[in-house]
mmCIF file of the C-alpha atoms, coordinates in Angstrom:
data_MODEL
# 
_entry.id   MODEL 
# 
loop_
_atom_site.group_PDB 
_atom_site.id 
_atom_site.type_symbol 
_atom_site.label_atom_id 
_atom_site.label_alt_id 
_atom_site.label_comp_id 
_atom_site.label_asym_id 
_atom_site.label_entity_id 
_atom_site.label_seq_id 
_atom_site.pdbx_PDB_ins_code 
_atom_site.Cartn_x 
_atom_site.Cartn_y 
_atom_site.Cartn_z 
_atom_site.occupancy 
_atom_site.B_iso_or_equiv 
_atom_site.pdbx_formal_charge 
_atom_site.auth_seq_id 
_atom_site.auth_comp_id 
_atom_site.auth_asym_id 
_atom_site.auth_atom_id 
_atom_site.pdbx_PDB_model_num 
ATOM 1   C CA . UNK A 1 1   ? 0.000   0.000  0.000   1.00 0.00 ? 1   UNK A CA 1 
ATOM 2   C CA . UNK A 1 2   ? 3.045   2.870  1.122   1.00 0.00 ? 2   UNK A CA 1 
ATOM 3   C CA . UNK A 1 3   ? 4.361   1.380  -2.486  1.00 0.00 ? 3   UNK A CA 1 
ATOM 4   C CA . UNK A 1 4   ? 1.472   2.942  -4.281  1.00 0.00 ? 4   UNK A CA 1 
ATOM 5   C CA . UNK A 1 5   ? 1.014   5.867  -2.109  1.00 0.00 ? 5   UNK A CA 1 
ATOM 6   C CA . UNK A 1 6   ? 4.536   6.560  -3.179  1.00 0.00 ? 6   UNK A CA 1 
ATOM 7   C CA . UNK A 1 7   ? 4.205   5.636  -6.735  1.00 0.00 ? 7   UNK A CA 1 
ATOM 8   C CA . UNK A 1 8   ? 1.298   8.299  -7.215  1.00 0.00 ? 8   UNK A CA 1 
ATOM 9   C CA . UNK A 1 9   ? 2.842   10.965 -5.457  1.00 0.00 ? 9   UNK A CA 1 
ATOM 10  C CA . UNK A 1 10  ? 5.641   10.589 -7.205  1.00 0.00 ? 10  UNK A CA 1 
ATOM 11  C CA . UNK A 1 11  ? 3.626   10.735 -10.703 1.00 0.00 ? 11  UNK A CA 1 
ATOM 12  C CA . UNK A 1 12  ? 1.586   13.480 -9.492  1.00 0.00 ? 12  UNK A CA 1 
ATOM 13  C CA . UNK A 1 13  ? 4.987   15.661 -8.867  1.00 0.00 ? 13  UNK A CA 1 
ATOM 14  C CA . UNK A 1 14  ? 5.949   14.570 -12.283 1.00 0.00 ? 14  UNK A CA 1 
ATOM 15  C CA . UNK A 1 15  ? 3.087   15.976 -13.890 1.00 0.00 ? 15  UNK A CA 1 
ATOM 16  C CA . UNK A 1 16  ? 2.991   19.124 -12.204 1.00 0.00 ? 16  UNK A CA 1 
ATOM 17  C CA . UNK A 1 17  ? 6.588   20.110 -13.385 1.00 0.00 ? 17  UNK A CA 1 
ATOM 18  C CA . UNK A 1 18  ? 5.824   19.693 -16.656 1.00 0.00 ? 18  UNK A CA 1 
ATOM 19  C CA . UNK A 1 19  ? 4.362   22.551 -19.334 1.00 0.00 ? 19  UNK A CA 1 
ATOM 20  C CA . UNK A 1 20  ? 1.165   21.414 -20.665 1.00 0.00 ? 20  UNK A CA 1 
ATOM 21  C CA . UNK A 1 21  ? 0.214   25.025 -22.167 1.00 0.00 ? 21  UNK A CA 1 
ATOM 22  C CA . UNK A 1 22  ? -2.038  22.840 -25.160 1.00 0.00 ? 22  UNK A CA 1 
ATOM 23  C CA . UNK A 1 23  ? -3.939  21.262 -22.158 1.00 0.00 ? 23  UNK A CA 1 
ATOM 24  C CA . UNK A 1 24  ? -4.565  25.119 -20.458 1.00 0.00 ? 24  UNK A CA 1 
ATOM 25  C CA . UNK A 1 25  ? -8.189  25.259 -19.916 1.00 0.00 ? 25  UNK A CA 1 
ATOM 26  C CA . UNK A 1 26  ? -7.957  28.983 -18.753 1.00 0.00 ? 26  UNK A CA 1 
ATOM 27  C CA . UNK A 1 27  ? -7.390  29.844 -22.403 1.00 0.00 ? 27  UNK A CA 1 
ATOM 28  C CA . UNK A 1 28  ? -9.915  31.909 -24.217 1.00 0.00 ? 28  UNK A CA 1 
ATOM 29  C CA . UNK A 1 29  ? -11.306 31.251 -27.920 1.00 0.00 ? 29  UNK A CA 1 
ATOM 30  C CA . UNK A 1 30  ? -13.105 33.375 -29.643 1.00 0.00 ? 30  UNK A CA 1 
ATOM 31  C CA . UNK A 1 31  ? -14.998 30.909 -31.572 1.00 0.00 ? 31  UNK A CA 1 
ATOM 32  C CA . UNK A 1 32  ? -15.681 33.342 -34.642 1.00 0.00 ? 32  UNK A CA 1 
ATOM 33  C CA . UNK A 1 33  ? -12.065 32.719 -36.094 1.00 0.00 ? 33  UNK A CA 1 
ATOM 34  C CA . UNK A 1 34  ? -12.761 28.823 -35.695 1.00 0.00 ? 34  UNK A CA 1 
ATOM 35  C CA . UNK A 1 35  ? -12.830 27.439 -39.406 1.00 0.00 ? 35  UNK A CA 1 
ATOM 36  C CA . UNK A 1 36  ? -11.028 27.376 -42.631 1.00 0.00 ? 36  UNK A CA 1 
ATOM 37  C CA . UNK A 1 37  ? -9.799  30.709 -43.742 1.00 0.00 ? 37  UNK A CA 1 
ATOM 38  C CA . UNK A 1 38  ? -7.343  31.755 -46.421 1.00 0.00 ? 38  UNK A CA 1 
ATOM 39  C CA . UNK A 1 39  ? -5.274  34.547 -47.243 1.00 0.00 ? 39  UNK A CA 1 
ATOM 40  C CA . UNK A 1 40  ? -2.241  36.512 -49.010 1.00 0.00 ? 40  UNK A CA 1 
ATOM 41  C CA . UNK A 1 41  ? 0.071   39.526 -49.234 1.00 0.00 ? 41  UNK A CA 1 
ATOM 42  C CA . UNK A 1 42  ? 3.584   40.412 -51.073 1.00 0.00 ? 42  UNK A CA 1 
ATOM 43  C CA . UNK A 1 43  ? 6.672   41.955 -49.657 1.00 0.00 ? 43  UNK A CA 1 
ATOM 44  C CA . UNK A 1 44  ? 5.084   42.822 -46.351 1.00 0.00 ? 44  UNK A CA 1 
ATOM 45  C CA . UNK A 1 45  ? 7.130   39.728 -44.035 1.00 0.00 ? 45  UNK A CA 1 
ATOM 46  C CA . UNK A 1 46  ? 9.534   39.230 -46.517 1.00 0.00 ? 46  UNK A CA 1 
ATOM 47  C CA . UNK A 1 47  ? 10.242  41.928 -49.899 1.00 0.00 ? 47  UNK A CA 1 
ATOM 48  C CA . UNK A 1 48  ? 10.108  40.112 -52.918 1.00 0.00 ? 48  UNK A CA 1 
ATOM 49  C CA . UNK A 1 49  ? 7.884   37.031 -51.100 1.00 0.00 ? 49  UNK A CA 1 
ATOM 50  C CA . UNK A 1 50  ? 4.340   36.831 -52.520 1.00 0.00 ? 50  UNK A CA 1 
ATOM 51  C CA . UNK A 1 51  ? 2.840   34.817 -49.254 1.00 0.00 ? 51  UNK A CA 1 
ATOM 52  C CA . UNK A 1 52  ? -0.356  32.819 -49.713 1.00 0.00 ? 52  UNK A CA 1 
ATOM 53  C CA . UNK A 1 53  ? -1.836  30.463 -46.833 1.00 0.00 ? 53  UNK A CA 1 
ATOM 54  C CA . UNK A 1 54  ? -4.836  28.532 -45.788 1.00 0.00 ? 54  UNK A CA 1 
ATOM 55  C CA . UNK A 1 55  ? -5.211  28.251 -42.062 1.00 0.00 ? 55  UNK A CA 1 
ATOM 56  C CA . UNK A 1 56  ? -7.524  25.806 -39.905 1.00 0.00 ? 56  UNK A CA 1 
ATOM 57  C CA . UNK A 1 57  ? -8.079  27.133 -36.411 1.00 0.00 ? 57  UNK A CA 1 
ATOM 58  C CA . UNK A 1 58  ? -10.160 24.409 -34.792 1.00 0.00 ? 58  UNK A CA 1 
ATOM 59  C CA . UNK A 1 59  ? -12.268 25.029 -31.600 1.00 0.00 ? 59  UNK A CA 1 
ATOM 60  C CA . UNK A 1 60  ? -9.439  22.493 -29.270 1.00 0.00 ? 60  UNK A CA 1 
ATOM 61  C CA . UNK A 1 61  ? -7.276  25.596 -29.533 1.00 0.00 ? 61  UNK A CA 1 
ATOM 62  C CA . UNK A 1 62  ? -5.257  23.745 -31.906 1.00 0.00 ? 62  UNK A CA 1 
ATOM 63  C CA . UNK A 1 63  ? -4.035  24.769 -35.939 1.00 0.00 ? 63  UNK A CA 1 
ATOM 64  C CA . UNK A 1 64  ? -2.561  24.025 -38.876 1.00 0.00 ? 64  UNK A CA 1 
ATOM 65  C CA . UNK A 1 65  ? -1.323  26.224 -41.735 1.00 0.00 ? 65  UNK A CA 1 
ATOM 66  C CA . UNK A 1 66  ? -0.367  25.928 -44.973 1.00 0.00 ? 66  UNK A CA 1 
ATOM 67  C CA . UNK A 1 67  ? 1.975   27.970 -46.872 1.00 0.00 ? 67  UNK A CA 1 
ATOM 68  C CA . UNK A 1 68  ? 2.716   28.990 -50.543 1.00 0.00 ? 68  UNK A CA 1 
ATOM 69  C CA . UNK A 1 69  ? 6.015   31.171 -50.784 1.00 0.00 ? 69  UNK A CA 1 
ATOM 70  C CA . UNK A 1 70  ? 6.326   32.485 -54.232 1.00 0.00 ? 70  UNK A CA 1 
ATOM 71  C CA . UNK A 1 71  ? 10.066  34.204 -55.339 1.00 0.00 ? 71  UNK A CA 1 
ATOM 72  C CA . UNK A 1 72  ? 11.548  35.020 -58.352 1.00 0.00 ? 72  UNK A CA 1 
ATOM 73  C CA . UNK A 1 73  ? 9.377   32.384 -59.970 1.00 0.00 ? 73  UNK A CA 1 
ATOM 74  C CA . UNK A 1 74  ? 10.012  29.778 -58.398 1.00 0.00 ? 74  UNK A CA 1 
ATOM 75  C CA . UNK A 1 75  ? 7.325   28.030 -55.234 1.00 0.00 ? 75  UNK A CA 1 
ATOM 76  C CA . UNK A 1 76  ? 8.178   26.621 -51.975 1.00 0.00 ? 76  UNK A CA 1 
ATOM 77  C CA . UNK A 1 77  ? 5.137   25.116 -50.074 1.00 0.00 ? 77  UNK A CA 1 
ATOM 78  C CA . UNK A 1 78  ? 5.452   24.531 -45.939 1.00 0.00 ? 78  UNK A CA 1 
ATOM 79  C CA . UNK A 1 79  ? 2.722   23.742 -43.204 1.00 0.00 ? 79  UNK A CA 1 
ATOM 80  C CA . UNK A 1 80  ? 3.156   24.617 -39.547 1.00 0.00 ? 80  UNK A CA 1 
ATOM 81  C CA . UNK A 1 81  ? 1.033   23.637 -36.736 1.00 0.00 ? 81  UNK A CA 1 
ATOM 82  C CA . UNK A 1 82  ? 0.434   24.589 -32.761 1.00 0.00 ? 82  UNK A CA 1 
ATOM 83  C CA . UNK A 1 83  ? -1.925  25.818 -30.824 1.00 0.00 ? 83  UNK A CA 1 
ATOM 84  C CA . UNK A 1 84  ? -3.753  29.784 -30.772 1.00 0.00 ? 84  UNK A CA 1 
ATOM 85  C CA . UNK A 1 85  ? -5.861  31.638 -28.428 1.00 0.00 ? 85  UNK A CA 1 
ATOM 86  C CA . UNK A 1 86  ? -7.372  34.596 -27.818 1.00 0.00 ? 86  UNK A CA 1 
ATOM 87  C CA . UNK A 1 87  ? -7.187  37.576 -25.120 1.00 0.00 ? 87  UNK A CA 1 
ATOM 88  C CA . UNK A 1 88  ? -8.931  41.553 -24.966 1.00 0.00 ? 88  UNK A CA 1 
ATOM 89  C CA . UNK A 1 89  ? -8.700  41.702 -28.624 1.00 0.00 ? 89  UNK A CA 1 
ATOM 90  C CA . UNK A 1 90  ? -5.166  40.140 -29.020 1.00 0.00 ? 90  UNK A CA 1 
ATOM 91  C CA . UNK A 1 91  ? -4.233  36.607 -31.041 1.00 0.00 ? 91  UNK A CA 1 
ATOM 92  C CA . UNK A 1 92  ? -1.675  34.708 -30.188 1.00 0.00 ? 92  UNK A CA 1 
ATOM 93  C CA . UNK A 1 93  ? -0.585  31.927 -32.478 1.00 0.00 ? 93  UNK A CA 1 
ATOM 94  C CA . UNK A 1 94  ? 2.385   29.503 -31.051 1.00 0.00 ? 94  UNK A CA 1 
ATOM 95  C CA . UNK A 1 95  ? 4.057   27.056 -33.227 1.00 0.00 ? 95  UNK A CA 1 
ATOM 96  C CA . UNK A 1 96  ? 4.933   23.886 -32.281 1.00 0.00 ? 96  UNK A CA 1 
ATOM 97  C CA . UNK A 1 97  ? 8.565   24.032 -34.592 1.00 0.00 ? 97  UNK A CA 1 
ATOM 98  C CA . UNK A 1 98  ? 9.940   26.623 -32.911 1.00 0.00 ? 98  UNK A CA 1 
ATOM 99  C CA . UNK A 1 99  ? 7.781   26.895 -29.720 1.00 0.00 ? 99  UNK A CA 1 
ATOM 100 C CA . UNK A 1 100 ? 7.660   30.726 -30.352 1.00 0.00 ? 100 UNK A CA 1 
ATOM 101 C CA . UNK A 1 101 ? 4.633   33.154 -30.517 1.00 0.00 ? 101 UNK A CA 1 
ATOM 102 C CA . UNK A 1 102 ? 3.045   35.200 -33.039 1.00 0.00 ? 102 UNK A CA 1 
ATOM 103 C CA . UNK A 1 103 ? 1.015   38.005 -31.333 1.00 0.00 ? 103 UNK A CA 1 
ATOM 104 C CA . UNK A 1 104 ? -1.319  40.067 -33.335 1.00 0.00 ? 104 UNK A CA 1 
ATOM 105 C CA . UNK A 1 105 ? -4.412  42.488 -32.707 1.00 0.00 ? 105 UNK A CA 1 
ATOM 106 C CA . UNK A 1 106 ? -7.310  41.378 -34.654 1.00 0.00 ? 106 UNK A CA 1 
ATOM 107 C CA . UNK A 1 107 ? -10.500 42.620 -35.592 1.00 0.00 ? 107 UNK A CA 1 
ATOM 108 C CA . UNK A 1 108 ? -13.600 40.513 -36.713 1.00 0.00 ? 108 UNK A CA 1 
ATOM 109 C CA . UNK A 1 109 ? -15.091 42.589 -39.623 1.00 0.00 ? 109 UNK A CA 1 
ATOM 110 C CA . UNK A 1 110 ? -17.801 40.396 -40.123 1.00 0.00 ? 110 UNK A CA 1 
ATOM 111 C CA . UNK A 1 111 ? -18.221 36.806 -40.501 1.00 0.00 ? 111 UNK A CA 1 
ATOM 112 C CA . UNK A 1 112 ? -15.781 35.978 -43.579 1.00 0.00 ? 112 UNK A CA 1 
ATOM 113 C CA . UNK A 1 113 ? -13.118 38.569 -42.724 1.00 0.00 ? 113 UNK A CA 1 
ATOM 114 C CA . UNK A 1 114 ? -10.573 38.922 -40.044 1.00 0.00 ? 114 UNK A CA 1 
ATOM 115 C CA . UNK A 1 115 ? -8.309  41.811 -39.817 1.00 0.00 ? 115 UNK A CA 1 
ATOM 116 C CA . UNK A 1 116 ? -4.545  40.906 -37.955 1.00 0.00 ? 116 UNK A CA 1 
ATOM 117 C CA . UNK A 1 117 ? -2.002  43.522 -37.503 1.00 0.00 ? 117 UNK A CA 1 
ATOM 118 C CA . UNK A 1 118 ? 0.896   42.251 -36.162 1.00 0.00 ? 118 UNK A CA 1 
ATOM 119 C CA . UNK A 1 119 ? 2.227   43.028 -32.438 1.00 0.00 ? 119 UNK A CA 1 
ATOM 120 C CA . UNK A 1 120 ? 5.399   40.573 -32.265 1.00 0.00 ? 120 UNK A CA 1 
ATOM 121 C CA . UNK A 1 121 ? 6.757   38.342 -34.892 1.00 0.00 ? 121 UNK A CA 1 
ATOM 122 C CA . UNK A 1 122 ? 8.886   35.264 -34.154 1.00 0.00 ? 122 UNK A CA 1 
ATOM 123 C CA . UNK A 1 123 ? 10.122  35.671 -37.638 1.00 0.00 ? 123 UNK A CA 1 
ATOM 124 C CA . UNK A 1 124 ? 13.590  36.671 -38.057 1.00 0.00 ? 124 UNK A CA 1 
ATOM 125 C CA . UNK A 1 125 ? 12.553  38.703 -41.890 1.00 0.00 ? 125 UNK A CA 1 
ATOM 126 C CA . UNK A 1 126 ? 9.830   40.513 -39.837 1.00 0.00 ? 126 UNK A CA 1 
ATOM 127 C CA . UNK A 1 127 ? 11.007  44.248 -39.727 1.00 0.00 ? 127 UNK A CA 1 
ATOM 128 C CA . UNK A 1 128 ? 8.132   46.138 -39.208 1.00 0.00 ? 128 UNK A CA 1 
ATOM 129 C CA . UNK A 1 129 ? 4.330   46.658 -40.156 1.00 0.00 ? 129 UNK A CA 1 
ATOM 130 C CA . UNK A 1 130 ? 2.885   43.736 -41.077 1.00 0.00 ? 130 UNK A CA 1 
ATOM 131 C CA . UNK A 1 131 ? -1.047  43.530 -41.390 1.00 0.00 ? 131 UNK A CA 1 
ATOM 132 C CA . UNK A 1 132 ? -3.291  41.198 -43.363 1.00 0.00 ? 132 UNK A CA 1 
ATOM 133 C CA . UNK A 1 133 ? -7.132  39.834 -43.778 1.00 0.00 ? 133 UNK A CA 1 
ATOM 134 C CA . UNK A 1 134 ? -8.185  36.113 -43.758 1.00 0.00 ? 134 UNK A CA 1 
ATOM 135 C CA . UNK A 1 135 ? -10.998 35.032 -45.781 1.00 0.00 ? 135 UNK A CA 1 
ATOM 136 C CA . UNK A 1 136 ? -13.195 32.272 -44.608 1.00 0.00 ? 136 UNK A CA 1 
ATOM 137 C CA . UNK A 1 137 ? -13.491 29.504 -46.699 1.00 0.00 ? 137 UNK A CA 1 
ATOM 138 C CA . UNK A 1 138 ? -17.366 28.831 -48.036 1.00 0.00 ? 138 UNK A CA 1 
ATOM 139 C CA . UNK A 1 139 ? -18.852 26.652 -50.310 1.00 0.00 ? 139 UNK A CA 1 
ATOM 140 C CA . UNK A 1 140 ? -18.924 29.509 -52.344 1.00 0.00 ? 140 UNK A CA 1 
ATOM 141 C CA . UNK A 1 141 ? -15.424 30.321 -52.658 1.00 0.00 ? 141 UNK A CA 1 
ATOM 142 C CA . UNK A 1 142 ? -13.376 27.389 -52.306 1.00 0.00 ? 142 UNK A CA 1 
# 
């Protein structure tokens, strides 16, 4: 019996030293930026870079993002993932890769556009004013 006692005390102390920020309950959502949602811009991030991306915020607090980097003719496609949340008007977007951050203000303009202007990039090309709209995805324009 002490054994077990032990045993799950000892798991329990485990567990609490650990970061678990994807299992943080406290975490708010605003469910209107749940869903499929594309966008693009050029030269903003990185000059010369046309950037195009779908992104799939789920309700879990969890995404995934797609990427279409277009330079001097040529395409490079990547996908990202993590988890994002929401706080007083402020997104925050952490990638699993890199475990860093992306904070932006956003702005819900109505229900198929959502305004981001960025706060703090985890981006080492990001010098400066970056702002952009996401689309949501419909039946209609997919």
């Amino acid at each position: 019996m002490y054994i077990r006692i032990s045993f799950l005390a000892f798991c329990l102390m485990l567990l609490s030293s650990c970061s678990f920020d994807f299992l943080d309950f406290n975490k708010n959502l605003d469910t209107r930026l749940v869903g499929v949602w594309y966008g693009s811009e050029t030269g903003q991030e990185i000059k010369g870079v046309e950037k195009k991306w779908e992104m799939t915020r789920l309700e879990d607090g969890s995404f995934t993002i797609q990427f279409a980097l277009y330079q001097s003719g040529k395409l490079r496609k990547s996908e990202e993932s993590g988890t994002w949340w929401t706080e007083n008007g402020t997104y925050y977007e952490n990638h699993d890769a890199s475990g860093l951050t992306n904070i932006y203000k956003y702005e819900v303009l109505d229900a198929l556009h959502i305004k981001f202007v960025a706060e703090k990039m985890s981006s080492p090309m990001y010098a400066g004013t970056y702002e952009f709209i996401d689309i949501k995805k419909t039946k209609t324009n997919r």
